[in-house]
MARTIDO-440066 format. One record per residue (C-alpha): x, y, z; residue in one letter; residue number from 1. Coordinates in Angstrom, 1 decimal. Layout:
[[X,Y,Z],A,NUM],
...
***
This chain:
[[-66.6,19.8,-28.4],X,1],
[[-63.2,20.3,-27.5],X,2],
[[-62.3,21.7,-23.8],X,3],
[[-59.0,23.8,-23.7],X,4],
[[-58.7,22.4,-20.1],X,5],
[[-58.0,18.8,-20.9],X,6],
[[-55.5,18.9,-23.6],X,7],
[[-52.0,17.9,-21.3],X,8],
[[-49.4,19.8,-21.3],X,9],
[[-46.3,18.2,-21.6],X,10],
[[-42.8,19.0,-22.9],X,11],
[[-42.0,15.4,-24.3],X,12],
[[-44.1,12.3,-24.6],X,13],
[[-42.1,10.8,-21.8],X,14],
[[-43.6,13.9,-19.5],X,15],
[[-47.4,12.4,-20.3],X,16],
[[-49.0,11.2,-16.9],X,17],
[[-49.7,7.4,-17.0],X,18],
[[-53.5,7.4,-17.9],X,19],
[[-55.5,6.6,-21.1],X,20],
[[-54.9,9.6,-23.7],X,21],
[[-56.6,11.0,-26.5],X,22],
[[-55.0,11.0,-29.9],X,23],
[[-55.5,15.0,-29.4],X,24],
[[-52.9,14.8,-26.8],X,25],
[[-50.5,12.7,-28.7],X,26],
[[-50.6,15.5,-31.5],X,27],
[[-50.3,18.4,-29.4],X,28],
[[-47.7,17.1,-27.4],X,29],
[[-46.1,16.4,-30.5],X,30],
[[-47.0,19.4,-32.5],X,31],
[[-45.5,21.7,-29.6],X,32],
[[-42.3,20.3,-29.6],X,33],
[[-41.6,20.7,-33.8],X,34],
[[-43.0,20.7,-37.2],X,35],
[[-44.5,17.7,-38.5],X,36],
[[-46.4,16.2,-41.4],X,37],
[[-49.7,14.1,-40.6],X,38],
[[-47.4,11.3,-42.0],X,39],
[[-44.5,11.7,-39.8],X,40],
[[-46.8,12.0,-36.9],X,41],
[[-48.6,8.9,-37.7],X,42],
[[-45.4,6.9,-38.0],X,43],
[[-44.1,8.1,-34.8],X,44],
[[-47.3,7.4,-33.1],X,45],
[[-48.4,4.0,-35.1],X,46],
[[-52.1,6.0,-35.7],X,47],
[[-54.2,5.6,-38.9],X,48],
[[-53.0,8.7,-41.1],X,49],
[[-57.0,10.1,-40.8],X,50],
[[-57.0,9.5,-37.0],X,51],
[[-54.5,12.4,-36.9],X,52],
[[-56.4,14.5,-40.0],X,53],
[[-59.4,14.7,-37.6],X,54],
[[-57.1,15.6,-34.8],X,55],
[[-55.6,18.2,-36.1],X,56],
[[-58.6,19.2,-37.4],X,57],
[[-60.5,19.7,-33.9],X,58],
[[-56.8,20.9,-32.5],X,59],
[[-57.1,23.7,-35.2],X,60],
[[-60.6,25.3,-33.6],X,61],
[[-59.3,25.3,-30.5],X,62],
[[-55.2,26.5,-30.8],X,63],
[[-53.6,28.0,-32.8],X,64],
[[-52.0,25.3,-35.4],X,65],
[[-50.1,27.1,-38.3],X,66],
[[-50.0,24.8,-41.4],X,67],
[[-47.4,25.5,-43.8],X,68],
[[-46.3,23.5,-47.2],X,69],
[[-43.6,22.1,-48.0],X,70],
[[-41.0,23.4,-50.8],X,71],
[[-42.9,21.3,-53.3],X,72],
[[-46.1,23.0,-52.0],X,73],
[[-47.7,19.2,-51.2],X,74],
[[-48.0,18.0,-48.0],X,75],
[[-49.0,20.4,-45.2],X,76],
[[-46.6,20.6,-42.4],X,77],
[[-48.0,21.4,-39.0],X,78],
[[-46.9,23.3,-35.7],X,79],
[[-48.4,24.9,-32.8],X,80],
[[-47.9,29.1,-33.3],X,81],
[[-45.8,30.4,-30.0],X,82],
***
C-alpha cells in the first residue's frame, strides 16, 4: 500500500534529499515536472521499462496521473493533473 506521505516532493531530481529512493519517487518527481513516456522515463532514469509500468501503476491509485496518447494513438504519455 502506497502512503501519500512518503512520496518526496521535489521540483527537480537535483532537489531529492540524499537517502535511498523508491522508483515511485523517481517517477513522480519526474512526472511533475513534464509529460513523459514509460520509455523516456526509463532512459532518463536507466530503470527496466516494467519497473516504471508498475510505478506508475501504484502512482495512479494514489494521484492523479492523466495518461494521454500520442498522435499515433500508441504509446501512453503520462503527467501528473495540476
Amino acid at each position: 500500500m502506497i502512503r501519500p506521505g512518503k512520496i518526496v516532493r521535489a521540483s527537480t531530481i537535483e532537489d531529492i534529499p540524499e537517502r535511498k529512493l523508491t522508483v515511485k519517487d523517481k517517477v513522480f518527481v519526474l512526472l511533475s515536472q513534464n509529460e513523459y513516456t514509460t520509455n523516456e522515463i526509463a532512459l532518463k532514469l536507466n530503470i527496466s521499462d516494467r519497473m516504471i509500468r508498475e510505478a506508475i501503476m501504484q502512482l495512479k491509485r494514489v494521484y492523479n496521473i492523466k495518461e494521454t496518447r500520442c498522435r499515433c494513438g500508441h504509446s501512453p504519455i503520462y503527467t501528473v493533473k495540476k
